[in-house]
C-alpha positions as CSV (number, residue, x, y, z in Angstrom):
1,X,0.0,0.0,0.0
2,X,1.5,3.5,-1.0
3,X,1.3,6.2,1.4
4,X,-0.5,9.3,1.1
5,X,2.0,12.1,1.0
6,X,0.7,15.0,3.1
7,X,0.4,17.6,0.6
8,X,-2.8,14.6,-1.2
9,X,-4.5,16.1,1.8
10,X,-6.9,18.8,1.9
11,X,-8.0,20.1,4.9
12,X,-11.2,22.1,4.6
13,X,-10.4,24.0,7.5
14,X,-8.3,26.3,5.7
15,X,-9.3,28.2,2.7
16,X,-6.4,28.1,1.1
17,X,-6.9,24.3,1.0
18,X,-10.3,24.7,-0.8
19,X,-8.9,26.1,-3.4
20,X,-6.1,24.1,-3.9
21,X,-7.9,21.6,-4.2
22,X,-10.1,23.3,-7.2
23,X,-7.7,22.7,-9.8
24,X,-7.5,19.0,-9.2
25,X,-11.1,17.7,-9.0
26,X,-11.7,19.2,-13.0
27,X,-8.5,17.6,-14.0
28,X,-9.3,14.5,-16.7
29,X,-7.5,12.0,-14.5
30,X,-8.8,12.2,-11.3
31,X,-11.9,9.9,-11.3
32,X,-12.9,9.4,-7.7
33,X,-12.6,11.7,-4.6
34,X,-13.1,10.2,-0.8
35,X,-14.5,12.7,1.2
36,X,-13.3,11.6,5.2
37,X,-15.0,13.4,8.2
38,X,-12.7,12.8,11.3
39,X,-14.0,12.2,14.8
40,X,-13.6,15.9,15.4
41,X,-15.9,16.7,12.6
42,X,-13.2,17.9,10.1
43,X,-13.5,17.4,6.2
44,X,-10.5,16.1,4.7
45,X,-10.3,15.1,0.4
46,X,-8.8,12.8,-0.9
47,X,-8.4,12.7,-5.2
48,X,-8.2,9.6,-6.9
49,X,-6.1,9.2,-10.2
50,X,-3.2,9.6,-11.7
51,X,-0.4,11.3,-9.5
52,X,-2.8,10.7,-6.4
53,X,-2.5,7.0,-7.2
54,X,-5.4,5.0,-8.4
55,X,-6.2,2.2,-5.9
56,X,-9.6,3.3,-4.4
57,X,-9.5,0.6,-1.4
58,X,-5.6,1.3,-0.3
59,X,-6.8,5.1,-0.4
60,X,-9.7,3.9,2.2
61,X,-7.4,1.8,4.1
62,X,-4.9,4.5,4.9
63,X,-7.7,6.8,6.3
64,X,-9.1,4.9,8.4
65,X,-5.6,4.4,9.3
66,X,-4.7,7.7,9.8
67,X,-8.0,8.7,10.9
68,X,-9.5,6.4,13.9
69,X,-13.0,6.7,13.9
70,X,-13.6,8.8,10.8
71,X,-16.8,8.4,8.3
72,X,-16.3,8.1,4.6
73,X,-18.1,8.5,1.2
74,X,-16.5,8.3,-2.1
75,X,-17.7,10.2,-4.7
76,X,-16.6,7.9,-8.1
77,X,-16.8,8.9,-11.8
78,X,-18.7,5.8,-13.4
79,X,-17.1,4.2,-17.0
80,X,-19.8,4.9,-18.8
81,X,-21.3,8.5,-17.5
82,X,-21.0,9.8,-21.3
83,X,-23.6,7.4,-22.1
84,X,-25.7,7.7,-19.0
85,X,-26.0,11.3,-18.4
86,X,-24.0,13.6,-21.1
87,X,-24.5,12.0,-24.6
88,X,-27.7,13.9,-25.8
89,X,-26.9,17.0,-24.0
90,X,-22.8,17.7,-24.9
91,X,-20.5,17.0,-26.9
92,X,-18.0,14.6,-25.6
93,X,-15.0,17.2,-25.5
94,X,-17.0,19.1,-23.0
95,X,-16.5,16.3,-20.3
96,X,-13.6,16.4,-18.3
């Protein structure tokens, strides 16, 4: 299992983290964020993809890790939400 360096981090406590984090959730290869609420109620994200690493279940393992006692929902990009939801609406070089 590869660690999470710090900086993979955001802490919503600070705004400067919030938009840090901006940038990253609209780029192409991130394609699942995990959204962990600590037992003292902070927000942390977590991407998923690319240079954040890719394995969903490690990224889950190391918070609850790091995190005793936190709650957790990830937020996944499906394979095939062109054909679900954008398809008749877009064109497909408006999805990120």
């Amino acid at each position: 299992m590869k660690k999470i360096r710090e900086n993979m981090l955001y802490d919503l406590s600070n705004l400067e983290n919030v938009l840090n984090i901006l940038p990253d959730l609209a780029d192409g290869k991130v394609f699942a964020l995990l959204v962990i609420m600590t037992a003292d109620k902070e927000i942390i994200l977590r991407p998923i993809g690319e240079k954040y690493g890719s394995g969903i279940i490690d990224a889950i393992k190391e918070a609850a890790e790091k995190y005793p006692g936190c709650k957790m929902k990830l937020f996944e990009q499906n394979y095939d939400d062109w054909d679900r939801y954008f398809k008749h609406v877009v064109s497909r070089e408006q999805i990120i």
